[in-house]
C-alpha positions in Angstrom: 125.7 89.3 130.1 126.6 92.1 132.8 123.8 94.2 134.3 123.7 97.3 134.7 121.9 99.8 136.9 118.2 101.4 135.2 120.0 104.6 136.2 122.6 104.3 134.4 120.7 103.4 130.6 121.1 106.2 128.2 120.1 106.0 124.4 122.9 103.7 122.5 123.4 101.1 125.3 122.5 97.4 124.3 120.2 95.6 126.4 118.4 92.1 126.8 115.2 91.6 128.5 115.6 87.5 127.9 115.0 86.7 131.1 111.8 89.5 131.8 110.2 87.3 128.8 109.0 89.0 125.3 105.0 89.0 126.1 105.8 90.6 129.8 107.6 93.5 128.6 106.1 96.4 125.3 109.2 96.2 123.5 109.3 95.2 120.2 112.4 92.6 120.8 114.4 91.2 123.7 117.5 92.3 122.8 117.8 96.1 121.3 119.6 99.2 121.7 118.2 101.9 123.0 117.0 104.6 121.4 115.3 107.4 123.4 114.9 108.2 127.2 111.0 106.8 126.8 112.3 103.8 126.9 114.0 103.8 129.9 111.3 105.3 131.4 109.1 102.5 130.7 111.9 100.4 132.0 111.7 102.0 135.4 108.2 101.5 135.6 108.5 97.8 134.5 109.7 97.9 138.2 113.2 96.6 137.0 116.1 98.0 138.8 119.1 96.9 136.6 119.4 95.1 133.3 121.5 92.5 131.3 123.3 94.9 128.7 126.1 94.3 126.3 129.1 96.6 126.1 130.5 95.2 122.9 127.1 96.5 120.6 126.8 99.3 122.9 127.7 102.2 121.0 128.0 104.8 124.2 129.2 104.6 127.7 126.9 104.2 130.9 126.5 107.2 132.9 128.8 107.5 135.8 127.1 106.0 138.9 127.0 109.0 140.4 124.7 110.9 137.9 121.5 111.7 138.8 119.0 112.6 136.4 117.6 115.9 136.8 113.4 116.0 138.3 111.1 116.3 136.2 106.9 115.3 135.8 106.4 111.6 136.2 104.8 110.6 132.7 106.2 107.0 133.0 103.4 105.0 133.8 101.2 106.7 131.0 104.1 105.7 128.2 104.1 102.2 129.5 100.3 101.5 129.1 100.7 103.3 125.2 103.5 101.0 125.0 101.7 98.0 125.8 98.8 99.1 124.2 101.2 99.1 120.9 102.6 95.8 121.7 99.1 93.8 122.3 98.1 95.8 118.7 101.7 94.3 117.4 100.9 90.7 118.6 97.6 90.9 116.6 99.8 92.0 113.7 102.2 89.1 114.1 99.5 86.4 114.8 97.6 87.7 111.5 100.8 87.7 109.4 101.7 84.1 110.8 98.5 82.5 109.9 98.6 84.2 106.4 102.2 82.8 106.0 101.0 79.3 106.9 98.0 79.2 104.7 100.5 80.1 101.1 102.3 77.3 102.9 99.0 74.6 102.7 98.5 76.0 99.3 101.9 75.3 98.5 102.0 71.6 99.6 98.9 71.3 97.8 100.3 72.6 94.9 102.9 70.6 95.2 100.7 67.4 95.0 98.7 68.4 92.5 102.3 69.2 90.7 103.5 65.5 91.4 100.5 64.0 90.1 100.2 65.8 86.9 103.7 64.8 86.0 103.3 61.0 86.8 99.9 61.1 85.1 101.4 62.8 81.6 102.7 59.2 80.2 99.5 57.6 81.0 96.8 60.3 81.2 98.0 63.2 79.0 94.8 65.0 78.2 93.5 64.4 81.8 96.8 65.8 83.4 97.0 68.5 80.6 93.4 69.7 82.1 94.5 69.7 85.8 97.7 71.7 85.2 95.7 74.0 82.8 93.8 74.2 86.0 96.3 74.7 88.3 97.7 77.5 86.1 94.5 79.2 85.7 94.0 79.6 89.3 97.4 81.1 89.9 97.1 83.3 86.3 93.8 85.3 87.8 95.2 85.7 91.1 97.9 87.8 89.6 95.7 89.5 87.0 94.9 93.3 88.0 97.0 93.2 91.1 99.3 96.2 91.0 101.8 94.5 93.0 102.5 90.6 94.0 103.7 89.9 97.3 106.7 86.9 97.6 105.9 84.5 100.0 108.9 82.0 101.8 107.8 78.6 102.2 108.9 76.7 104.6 107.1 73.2 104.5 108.2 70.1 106.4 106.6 67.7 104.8 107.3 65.2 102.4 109.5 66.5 99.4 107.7 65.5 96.0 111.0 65.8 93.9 110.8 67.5 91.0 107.4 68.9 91.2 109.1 71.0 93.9 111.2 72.6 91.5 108.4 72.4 88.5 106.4 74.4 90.9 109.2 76.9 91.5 110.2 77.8 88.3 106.4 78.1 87.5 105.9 80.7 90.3 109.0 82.9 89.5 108.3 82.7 85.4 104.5 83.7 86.5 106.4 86.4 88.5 108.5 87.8 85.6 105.7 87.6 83.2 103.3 89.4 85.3 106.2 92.0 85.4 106.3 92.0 82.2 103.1 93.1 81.8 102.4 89.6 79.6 98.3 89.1 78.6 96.3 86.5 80.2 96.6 83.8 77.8 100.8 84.6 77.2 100.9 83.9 81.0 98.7 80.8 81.0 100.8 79.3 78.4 104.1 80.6 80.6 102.8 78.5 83.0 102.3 75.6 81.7 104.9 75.1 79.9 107.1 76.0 83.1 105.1 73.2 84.9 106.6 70.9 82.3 109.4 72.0 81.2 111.6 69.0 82.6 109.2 66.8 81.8 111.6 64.4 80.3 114.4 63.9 82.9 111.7 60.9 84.3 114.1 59.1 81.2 117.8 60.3 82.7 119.0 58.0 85.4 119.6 60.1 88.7 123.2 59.8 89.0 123.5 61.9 85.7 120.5 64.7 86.6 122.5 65.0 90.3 126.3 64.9 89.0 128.0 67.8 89.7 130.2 66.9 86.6 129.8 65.1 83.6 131.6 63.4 80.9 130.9 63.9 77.2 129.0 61.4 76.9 127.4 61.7 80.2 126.4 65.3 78.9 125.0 64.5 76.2 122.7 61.9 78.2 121.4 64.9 79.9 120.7 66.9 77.4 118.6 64.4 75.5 116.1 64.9 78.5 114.7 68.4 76.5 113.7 65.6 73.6 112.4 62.9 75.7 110.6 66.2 77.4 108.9 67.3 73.7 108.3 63.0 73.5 106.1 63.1 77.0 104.3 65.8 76.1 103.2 64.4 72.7 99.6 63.1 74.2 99.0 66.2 75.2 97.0 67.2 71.9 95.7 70.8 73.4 98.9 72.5 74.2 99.7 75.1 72.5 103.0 75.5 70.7 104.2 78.3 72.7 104.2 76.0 75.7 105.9 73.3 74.2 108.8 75.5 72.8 109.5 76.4 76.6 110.1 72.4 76.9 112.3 72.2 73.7 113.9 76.0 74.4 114.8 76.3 77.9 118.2 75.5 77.9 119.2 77.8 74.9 121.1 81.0 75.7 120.8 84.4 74.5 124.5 84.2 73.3 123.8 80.9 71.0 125.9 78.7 73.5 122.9 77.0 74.6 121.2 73.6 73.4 119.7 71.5 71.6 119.5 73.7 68.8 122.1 76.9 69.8 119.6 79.3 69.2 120.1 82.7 69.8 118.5 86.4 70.9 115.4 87.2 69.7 115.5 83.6 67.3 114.9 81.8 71.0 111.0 82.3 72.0 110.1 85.2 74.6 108.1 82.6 77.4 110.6 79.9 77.0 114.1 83.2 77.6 111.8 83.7 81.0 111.5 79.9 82.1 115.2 80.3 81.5 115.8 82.5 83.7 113.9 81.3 86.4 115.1 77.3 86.4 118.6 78.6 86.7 117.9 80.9 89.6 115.9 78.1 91.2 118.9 75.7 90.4 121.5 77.7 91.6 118.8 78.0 94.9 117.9 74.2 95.2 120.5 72.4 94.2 120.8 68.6 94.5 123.6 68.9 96.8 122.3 71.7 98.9 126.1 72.0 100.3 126.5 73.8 97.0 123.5 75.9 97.5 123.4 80.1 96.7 122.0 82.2 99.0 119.2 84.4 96.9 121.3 87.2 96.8 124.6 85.3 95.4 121.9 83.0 93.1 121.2 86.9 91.4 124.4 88.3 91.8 126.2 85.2 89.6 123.2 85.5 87.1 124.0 89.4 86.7 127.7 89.4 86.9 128.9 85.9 85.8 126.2 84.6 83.3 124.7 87.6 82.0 125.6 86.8 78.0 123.5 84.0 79.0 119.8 85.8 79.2 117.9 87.8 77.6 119.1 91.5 79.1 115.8 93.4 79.7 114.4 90.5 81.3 117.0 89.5 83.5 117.0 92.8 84.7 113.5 93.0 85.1 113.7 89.8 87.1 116.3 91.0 89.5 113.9 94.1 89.9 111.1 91.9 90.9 113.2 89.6 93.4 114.3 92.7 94.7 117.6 93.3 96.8 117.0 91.0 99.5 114.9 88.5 98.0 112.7 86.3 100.5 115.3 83.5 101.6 117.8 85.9 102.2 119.7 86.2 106.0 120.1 89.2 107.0 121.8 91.4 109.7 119.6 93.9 111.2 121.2 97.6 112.1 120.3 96.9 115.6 122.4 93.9 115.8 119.7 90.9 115.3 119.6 88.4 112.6 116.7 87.2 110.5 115.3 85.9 107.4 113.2 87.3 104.5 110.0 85.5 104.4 108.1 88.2 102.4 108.9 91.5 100.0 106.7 93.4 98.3 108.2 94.8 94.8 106.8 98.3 95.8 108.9 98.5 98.5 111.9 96.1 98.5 114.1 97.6 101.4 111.2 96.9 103.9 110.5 93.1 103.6 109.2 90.8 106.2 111.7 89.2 108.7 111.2 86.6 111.0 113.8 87.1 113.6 115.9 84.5 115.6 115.4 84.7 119.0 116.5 82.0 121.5 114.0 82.6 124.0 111.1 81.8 121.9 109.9 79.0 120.2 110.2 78.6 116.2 106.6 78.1 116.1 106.0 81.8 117.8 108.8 83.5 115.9 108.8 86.9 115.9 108.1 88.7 112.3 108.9 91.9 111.6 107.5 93.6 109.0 110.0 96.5 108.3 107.6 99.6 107.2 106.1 99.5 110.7 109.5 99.8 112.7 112.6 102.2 112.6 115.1 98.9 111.7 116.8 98.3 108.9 119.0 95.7 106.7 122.9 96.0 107.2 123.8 93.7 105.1 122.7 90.1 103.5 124.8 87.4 105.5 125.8 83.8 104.4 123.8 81.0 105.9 127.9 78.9 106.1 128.7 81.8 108.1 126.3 81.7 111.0 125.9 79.2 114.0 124.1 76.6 112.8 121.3 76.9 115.8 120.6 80.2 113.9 119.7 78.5 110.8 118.3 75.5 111.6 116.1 78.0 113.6 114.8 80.4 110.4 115.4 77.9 107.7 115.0 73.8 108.8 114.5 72.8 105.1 117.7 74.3 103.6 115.4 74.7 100.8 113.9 77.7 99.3 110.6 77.5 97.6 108.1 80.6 96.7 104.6 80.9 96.8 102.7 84.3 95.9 99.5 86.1 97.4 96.8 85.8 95.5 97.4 82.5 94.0 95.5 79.4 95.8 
């Protein structure tokens, strides 16, 4: 980048501070735009004489070098110390919000385990793996009981991938997440939950070049679909589950429309939990596919639910489900107004337009990444952007699973 003289910054010109460093300087990012002349005051008393700027996301000219900036009281050095003073109180913020992301990220992996286990202990051990995912539900059902609103934790683990428990524990999460909008009771959601825990339970029986095809034949199909019946079949030991939770297994694949299977039920006739576990195992599909080449970005993953597949789901609570994930749903890259580029790692349903972001920035290390949360700044979203469209140092830098899995507060 040019540089350009300190007296010749005026609100709307685009500068870096890369090379000052982000903890040596009380702005809130190295690159920004300039807002207001307290900034530039606190430049000047930084000691810096010129900066690296960028005309192209500048939206204003630099003053002519021959302008001179009219005398007035000195207040600089008392707005740098309240701007440090705001950036040490910031760091506190950041280090508090990182260690609360990475905590939903150990209770994740262990819920992950605990997922994995359950489902290779079903054949076996029905009645003791039907009492540790009872369990596992439990814990998650009374962390969302009484909470007014659920915050929507990113995970991004890199640790070993347990399969489909990954995706068991997914579609759990999100149909606990509809059903809590839904204002479900306590024991509708328990049952929601575990029957979304096992609700592939029988693709253990489909060989893995028909569950990862991106097309079938007939016959190949019809392979597939036997796993909802070999599902009902693995369950069968599992003598305490209720029947709600075992029409998720044999109902999740019918569609509101009557195209569905095995049984090409239709509105109401299909059962309420198992229209929500719907919902969510093809959001989380269209998310996590086995070919994550064909992967959606959150946002498209909603978008082809609402506008393409609609006849598909139960109307109210798809709705209610794009509601909840909100418009930028964690897992989303976005564009910033002030030029940067992040990624959703957190959204509160009271407030969707002001998630958490953690920022790409070059100059500091992945494990230090800057998160903003977007009610304490002035920034806001542009627009979502597609992962394929980015360098791929940007992604590999917010996202280095290309997976998308969701944990929420209040659940361990």
């Amino acid at each position: 980048m040019p540089t350009l003289d300190i007296d010749r910054l005026r609100p709307g010109i685009f500068i870096s501070l890369a090379e000052v460093g982000w903890l040596n300087h009380p702005f809130l990012l190295n690159q920004f735009r300039i807002t207001n002349d307290k900034q530039i005051q606190a430049l000047r008393e930084m000691g810096l004489k010129c900066v690296a700027w960028d005309p192209s996301q500048s939206t204003v000219a630099p003053l002519p070098e021959a302008a001179q900036s009219e005398a007035e009281p000195d207040f600089g050095a008392l707005a740098l110390a309240g701007m440090l003073d705001e950036k040490r109180q910031r760091i506190a913020r950041v280090q508090a919000q990182r260690e609360r992301l990475a905590r939903r990220e150990r209770e994740f992996e262990q819920a992950a385990v605990s997922a994995a286990e359950v489902l290779q202990a079903m054949g076996a051990r029905p009645a003791e793996s039907h009492a540790k995912a009872q369990a596992m539900v439990g814990r998650m059902v009374e962390g969302l009981l009484g909470a007014e609103s659920v915050a929507i934790h990113l995970v991004n683990l890199k640790g070993k991938d347990h399969g489909l428990a990954f995706h068991a524990l997914n579609v759990m999460v999100l149909s606990l997440l509809l059903g809590q909008a839904m204002k479900l009771p306590a024991e509708d959601l328990k049952n929601l939950g575990l029957g979304a825990l096992f609700h592939d339970a029988g693709k253990g029986e489909i060989p893995p070049r028909i569950l990862r095809a991106a097309s079938r034949t007939p016959p190949e199909e019809e392979f597939y679909r036997a796993h909802v019946g070999y599902g009902i079949k693995a369950v069968a030991g599992m003598k305490q589950m209720s029947t709600s939770a075992r029409n998720i297994i044999a109902c999740h694949h019918e569609r509101w429309d009557g195209s569905g299977f095995p049984n090409r039920l239709a509105g109401e006739k299909i059962p309420r939990l198992a229209r929500i576990v719907a919902i969510a195992n093809r959001y989380d599909n269209l998310c996590n596919p086995f070919d994550l080449k064909q992967a959606k970005t959150p946002a498209e993953a909603l978008g082809q639910m609402f506008r393409d597949e609609a006849k598909h789901y139960d109307p109210e609570l798809l709705q209610r489900f794009v509601k909840t994930m909100g418009v930028f749903p964690p897992g989303s890259f976005v564009g910033l107004d002030n030029g940067a580029v992040g990624l959703v790692v957190e959204s509160d349903p009271t407030d969707l337009l002001h998630p958490v972001i953690m920022l790409y920035d070059p100059d500091v290390p992945r494990s230090e990444a800057i998160l903003l949360d977007l009610r304490d700044t002035g920034l806001k979203i542009e627009a979502a952007l597609s992962p394929a469209k980015l360098p791929v140092a940007v992604v590999e830098y917010l996202a280095p699973r290309g997976r998308i899995d969701y944990y929420i507060e209040g659940a361990a």
